[in-house]
C-alpha positions as CSV (number, residue, x, y, z in Angstrom):
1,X,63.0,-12.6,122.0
2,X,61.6,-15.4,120.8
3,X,58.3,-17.8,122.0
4,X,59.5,-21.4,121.9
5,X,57.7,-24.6,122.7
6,X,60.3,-27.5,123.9
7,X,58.5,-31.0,123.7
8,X,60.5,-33.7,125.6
9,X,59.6,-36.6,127.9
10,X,62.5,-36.9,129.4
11,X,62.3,-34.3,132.8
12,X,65.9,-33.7,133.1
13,X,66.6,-33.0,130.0
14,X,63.6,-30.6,129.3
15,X,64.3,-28.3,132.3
16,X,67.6,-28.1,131.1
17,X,66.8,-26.5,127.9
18,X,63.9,-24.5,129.5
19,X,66.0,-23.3,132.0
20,X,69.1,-22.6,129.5
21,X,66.3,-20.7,126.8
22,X,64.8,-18.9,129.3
23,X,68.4,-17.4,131.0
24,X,68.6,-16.5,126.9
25,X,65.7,-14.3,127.1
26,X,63.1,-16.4,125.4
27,X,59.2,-17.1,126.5
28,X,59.4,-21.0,126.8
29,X,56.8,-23.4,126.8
30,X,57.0,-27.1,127.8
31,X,55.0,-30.4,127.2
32,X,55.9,-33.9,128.2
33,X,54.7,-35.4,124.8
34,X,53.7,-34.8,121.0
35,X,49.9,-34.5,122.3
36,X,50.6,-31.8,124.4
37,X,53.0,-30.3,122.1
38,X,50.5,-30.1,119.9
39,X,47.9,-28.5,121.6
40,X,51.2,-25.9,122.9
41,X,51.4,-25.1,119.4
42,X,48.3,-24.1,118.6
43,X,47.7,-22.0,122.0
44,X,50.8,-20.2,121.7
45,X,51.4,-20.0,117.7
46,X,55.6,-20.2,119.0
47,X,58.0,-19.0,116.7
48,X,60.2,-22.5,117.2
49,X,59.5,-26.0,118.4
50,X,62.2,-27.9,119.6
51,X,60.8,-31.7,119.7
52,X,61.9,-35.1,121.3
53,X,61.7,-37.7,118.0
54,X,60.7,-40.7,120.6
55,X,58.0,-39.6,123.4
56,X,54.3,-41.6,124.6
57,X,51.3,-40.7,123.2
58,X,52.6,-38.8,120.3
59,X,56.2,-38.9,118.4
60,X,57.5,-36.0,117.4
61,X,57.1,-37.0,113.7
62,X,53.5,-37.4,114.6
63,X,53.4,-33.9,115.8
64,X,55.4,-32.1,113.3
65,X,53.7,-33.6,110.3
């Protein structure tokens, strides 16, 4: 399966796409914003990103630019 990293302030909504990826089969890693998206990325080379637009410290524009 895949290696995805899921950037998304919002708690809630994060652990629900964690948890529903992860039931899929996938390796899934989280950050809270862009920065740490970022730095997700380039520690786990994923094979997708799935990125909040608005977050703190680091839109995901920012962070997939």
């Amino acid at each position: 399966m895949a290696k995805i990293v899921c950037v998304e302030d919002e708690e809630g909504i994060r652990e629900d796409i964690v948890e529903t990826l992860e039931l899929a089969g996938h390796e899934v890693f989280y950050a809270e914003n862009g920065q740490q998206g970022l730095e997700a990325i380039l520690r786990e080379k994923p094979d997708l990103v799935i990125s909040d637009i608005t977050m703190p410290v680091m839109d995901g524009l920012a962070l997939l630019s």
